[in-house]
Every structure is written in structure tokens, then in C-alpha cells.
C-alpha positions as CSV (number, residue, x, y, z in Angstrom):
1,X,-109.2,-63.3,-197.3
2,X,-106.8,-66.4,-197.3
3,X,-106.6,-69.4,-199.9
4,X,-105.9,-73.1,-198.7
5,X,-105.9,-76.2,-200.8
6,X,-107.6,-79.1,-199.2
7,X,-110.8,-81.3,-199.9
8,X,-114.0,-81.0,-198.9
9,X,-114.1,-84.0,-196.5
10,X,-111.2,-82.5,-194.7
11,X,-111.1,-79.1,-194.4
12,X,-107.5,-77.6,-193.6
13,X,-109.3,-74.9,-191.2
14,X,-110.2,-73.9,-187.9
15,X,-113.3,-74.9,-185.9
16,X,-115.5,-72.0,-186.2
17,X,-113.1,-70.1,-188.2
18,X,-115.2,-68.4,-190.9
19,X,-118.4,-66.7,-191.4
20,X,-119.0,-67.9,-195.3
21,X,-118.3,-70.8,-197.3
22,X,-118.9,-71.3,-201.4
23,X,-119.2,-74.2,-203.2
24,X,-119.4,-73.4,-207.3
25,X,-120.4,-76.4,-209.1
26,X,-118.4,-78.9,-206.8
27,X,-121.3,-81.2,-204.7
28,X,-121.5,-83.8,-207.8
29,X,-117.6,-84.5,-207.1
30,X,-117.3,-84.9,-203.4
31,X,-116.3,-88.1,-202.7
32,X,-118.4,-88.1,-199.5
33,X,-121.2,-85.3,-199.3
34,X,-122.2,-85.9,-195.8
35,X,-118.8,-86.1,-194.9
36,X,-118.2,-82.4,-196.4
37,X,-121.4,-80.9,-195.3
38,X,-120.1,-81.5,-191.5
39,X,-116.8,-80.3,-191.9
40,X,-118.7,-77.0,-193.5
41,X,-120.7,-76.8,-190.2
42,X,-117.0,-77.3,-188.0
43,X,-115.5,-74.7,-189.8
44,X,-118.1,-72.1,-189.8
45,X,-119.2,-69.9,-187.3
46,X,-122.7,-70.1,-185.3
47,X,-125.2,-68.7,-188.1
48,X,-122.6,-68.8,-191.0
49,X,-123.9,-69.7,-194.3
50,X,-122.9,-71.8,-197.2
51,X,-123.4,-70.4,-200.5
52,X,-123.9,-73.4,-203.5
53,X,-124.2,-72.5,-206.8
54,X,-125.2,-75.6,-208.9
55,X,-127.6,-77.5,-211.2
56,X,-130.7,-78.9,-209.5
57,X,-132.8,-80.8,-211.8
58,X,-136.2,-79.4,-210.1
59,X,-135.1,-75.5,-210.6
60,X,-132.4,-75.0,-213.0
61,X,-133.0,-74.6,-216.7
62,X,-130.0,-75.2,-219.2
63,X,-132.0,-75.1,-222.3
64,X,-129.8,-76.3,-224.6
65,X,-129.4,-79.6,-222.5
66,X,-132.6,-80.6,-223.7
67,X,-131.1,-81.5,-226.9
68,X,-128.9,-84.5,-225.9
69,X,-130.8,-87.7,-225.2
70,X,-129.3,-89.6,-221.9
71,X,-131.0,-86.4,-219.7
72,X,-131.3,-89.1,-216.5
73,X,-127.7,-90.0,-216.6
74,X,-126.2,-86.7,-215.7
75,X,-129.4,-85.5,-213.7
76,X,-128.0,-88.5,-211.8
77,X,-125.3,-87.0,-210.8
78,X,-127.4,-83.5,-209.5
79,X,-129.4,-83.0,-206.4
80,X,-132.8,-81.9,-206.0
81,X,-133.7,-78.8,-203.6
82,X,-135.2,-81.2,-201.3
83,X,-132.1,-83.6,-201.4
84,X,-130.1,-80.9,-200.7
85,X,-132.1,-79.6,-197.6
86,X,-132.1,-83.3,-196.2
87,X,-128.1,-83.6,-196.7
88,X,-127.5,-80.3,-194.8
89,X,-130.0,-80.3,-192.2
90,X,-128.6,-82.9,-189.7
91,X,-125.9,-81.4,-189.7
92,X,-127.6,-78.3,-188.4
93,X,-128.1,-75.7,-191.3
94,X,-131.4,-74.8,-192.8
95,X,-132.4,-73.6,-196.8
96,X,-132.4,-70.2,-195.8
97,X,-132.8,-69.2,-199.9
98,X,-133.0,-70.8,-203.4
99,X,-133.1,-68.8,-206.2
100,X,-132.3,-69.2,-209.8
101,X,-129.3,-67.0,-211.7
102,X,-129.1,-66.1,-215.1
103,X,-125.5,-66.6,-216.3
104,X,-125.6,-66.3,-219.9
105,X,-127.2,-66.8,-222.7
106,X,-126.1,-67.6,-226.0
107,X,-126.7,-69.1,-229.4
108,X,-127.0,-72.8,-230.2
109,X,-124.4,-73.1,-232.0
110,X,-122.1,-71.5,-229.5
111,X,-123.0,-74.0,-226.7
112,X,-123.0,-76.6,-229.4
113,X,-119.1,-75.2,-229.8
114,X,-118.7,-74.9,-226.2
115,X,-119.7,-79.2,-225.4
116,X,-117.3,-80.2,-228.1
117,X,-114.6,-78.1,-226.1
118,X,-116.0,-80.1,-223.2
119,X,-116.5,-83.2,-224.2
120,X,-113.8,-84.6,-221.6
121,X,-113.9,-82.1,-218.9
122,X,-115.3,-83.5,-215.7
123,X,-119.2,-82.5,-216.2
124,X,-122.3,-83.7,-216.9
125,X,-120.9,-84.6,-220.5
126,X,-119.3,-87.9,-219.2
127,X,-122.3,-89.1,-218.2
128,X,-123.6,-89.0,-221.6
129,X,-122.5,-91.5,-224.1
130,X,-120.9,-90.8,-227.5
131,X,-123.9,-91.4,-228.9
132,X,-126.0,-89.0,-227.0
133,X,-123.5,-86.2,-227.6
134,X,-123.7,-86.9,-231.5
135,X,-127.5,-86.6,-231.3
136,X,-127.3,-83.4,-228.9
137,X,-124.8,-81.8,-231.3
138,X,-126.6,-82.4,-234.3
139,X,-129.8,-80.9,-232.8
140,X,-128.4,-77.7,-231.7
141,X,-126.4,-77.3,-235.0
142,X,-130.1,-77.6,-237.1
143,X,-131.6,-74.5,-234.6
144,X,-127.9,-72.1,-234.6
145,X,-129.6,-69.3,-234.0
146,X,-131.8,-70.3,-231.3
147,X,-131.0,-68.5,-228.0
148,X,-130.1,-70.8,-224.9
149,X,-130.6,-69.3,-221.3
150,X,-127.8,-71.3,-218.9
151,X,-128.6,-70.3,-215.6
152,X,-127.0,-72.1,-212.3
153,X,-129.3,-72.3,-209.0
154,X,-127.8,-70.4,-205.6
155,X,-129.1,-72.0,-202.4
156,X,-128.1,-70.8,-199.0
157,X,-128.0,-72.5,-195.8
158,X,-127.8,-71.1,-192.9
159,X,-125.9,-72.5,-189.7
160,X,-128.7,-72.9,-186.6
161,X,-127.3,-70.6,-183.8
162,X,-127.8,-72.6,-181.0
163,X,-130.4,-74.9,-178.9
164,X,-133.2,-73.0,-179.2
165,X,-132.8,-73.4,-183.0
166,X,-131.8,-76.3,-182.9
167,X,-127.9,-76.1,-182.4
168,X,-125.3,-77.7,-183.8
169,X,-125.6,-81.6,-185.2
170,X,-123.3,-83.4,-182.8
């Protein structure tokens, strides 16, 4: 296993040089998705797979979310399981499997201690405004002990093997 730094839409790594690539919570900041998705089928090896762990607003439930107001703005920012299949298929790969993953779960008033940490971080909180965060905070401080499941979807596309599965996207 070897690190490298480099960005998505420019991969620092050999053609065909790896069997498995993972992408935790990153899609929503590449500065060009298609752009990355191509250099994931360059660098990967005939059948290689891409693991993406993320939010998809038709899977995912965060259910603490559904406290702040401004939902759309940072559902925005997500993909759909059906976007995501039409972003990675021309470039050859196919949704081999979705499935949803329990990360935690936790009190309200933890994750209501957890977005005022986060306020600033680069998430889905800066698409909300000030206001929306007031009104999300407030709500999940009136229900403390009501338990939040924050669970992440994995999808995994696969890398076609060759022409009779449709090959590589030229």
C-alpha cells in the first residue's frame, strides 16, 4: 500500500496501476466530477472497482438533519443513486452495489454538539444559513434524548472488462 497526494482530476498514478480506489465523503468537493471519474477508470485496472462512501439524498438517512430547515441547499450539493450511475457509466463502470451503513448513532444533543463543532468545516453545514442552523439547533436541543441513526451509503462500481462488456470509455 502506498500514499500520494494529488487531486482527483489529476491522479499522480499509473495507467492501470491499481485494483481499488476509495472515495469517503469527497464527490461534493471535486472541482470537476467527470473529470475525476475518468482519471479513476485510467488508473484502475480492467474490472477494478471504486468504493464511495457518501450521502445520497434518495438512500441515506441522517436523522437528525431533518431538524434544520434549508434541507434542498445541501441536498444540492449530494448526488442521487441514479446521478451517480450516469456520471460513472460513460466512463465505463457499472453500480455493481449500493447499500446503506450504519455509522453511529447517538443522542440529539450530541449531534446538536457535534454541528456547532462544525459549523465552519467544509460540509453540508455551509450550505445552510445562520438562520437554519439556529432553528436546527434549537430543535434537537428540545428532543436531547432522542436517538439519531447517521449512516453513510457505499456504492460500488465496477470497471467493464473489455468489449464484450462494453470496454473502456475512450
Amino acid at each position: 500500500v502506498s500514499f500520494v497526494r494529488g487531486v482527483a482530476e489529476s491522479l499522480p498514478v499509473r495507467d492501470e496501476s491499481a485494483d481499488i480506489a476509495w472515495v469517503s465523503t469527497a464527490l461534493h468537493h471535486f472541482a470537476d466530477l467527470g473529470q475525476a471519474v475518468g482519471e479513476l477508470a485510467r488508473v484502475l485496472r480492467r474490472r477494478g472497482r471504486v468504493l464511495v462512501r457518501t450521502y445520497a439524498p434518495d438512500r441515506t438517512d441522517i436523522g437528525w438533519l431533518r431538524a434544520f430547515p434549508g434541507r434542498a441547499k445541501w441536498e444540492a450539493r449530494c448526488h442521487t443513486e441514479d446521478q451517480l450511475a450516469a456520471i460513472f457509466r460513460p466512463h465505463g463502470f457499472d453500480l455493481s452495489d449500493a447499500r446503506e451503513v450504519l455509522e453511529w448513532t447517538e443522542s440529539y444533543a450530541a449531534s446538536a454538539d457535534w454541528v456547532e463543532r462544525m459549523r465552519d468545516a467544509d460540509s453540508f453545514l455551509t450550505a445552510l444559513s445562520d438562520d437554519d442552523i439556529a432553528a436546527g439547533l434549537r430543535a434537537l436541543r428540545s428532543s436531547p434524548d432522542t436517538t439519531g441513526r447517521l449512516e453513510l451509503t457505499l456504492f460500488v462500481f465496477t470497471l467493464r472488462a473489455g468489449p464484450g462488456e462494453g470496454g473502456r470509455a475512450g
